[in-house]
C-alpha distance (Angstrom), angle and dihedral (degrees) to the residues before:
residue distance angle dihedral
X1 . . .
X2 4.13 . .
X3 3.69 117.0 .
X4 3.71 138.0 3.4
X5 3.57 110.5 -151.7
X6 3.85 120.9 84.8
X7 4.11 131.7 -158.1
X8 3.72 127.1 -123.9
X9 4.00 89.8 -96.7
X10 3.60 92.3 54.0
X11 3.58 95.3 48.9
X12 3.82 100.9 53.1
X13 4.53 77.7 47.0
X14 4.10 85.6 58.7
X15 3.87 91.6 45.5
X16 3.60 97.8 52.9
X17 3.50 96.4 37.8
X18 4.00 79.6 60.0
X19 3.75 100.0 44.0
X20 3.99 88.5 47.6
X21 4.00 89.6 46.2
X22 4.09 101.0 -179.7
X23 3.44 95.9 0.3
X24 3.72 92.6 69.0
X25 3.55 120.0 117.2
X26 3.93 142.0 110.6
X27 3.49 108.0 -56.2
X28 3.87 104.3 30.0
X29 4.10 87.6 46.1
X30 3.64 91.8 56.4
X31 4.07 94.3 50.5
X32 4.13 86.7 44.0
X33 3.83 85.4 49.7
X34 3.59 91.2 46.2
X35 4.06 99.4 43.3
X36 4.16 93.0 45.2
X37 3.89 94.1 46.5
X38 3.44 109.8 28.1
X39 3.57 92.5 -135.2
X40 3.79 128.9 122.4
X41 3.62 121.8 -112.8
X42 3.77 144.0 -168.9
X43 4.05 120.9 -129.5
X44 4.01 78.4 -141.7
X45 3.86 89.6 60.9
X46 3.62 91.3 43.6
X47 3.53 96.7 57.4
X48 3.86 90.7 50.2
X49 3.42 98.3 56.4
X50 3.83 88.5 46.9
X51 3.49 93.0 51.1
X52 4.11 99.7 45.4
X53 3.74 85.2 38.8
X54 4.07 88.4 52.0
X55 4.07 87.7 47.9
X56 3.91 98.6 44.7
X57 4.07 76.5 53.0
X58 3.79 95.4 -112.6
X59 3.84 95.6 133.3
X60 3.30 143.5 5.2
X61 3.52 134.7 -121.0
X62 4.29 131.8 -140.9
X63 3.76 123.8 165.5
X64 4.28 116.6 -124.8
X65 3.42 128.0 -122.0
X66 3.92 114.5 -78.5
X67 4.05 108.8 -91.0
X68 3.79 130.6 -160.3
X69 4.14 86.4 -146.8
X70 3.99 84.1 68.9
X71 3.58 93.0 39.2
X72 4.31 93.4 -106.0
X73 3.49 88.5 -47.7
X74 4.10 111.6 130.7
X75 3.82 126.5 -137.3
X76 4.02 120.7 -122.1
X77 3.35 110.5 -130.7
X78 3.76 129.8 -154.5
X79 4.26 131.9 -158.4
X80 3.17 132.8 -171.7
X81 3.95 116.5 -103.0
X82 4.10 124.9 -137.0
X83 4.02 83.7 -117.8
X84 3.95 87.5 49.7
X85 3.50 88.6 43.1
X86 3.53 96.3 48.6
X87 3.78 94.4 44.6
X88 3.95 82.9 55.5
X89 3.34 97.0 55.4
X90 4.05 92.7 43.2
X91 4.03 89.9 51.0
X92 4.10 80.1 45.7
X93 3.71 89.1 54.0
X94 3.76 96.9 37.3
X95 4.48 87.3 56.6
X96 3.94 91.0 48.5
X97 3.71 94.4 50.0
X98 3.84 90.0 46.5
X99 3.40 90.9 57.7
X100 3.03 108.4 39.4
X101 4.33 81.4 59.2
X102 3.96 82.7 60.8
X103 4.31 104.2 101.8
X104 3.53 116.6 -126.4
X105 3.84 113.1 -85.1
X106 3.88 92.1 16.7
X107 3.98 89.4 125.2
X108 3.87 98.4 40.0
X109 3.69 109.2 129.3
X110 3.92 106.4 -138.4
X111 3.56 126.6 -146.3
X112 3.85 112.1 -103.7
């Protein structure tokens, strides 16, 4: 396992890969990415998040069964870890404190 700390990118990968649970792989996290932020993004930066996240030992990978949709090709699959689940829930924790630190009325926009 190298390195503990993930970017903004790879974060939002680790969320979808847990909101699409066994449905998560290339493809289908790139449109979830894509539909929740709003953002564009490349299948080529999806697979290098997955596959940093899958070497820092964020999630785990498992190939599908072969389909004739894909024309016998198989799927790979990613989960969540417990340490990528745990790091999720620390960044989680880490956000909430921070704002909670922010005084009341710090982001109010005033007229000008």
């Amino acid at each position: 396992m190298k390195g503990t700390h993930i970017g903004e990118f790879e974060e939002l990968v680790l969320l979808v890969v847990g909101v699409l649970q066994s449905d998560a792989y290339g493809v289908a996290i790139k449109k979830e990415l894509e539909k929740q932020t709003g953002r564009s993004v490349s299948i080529g930066a999806v697979h290098a998040a997955t596959n940093r996240l899958e070497i820092k030992g964020f999630l785990d990978s498992h190939f599908s069964a072969l389909t004739r949709e894909r024309g016998g090709k198989r799927k790979k699959c990613y989960r969540v870890t417990l340490f990528g689940q745990q790091t999720l829930k620390n960044a989680m924790d880490t956000r909430s404190k921070l704002w909670g630190l922010i005084p009341e009325g710090s982001f109010v926009v005033k007229p000008g």
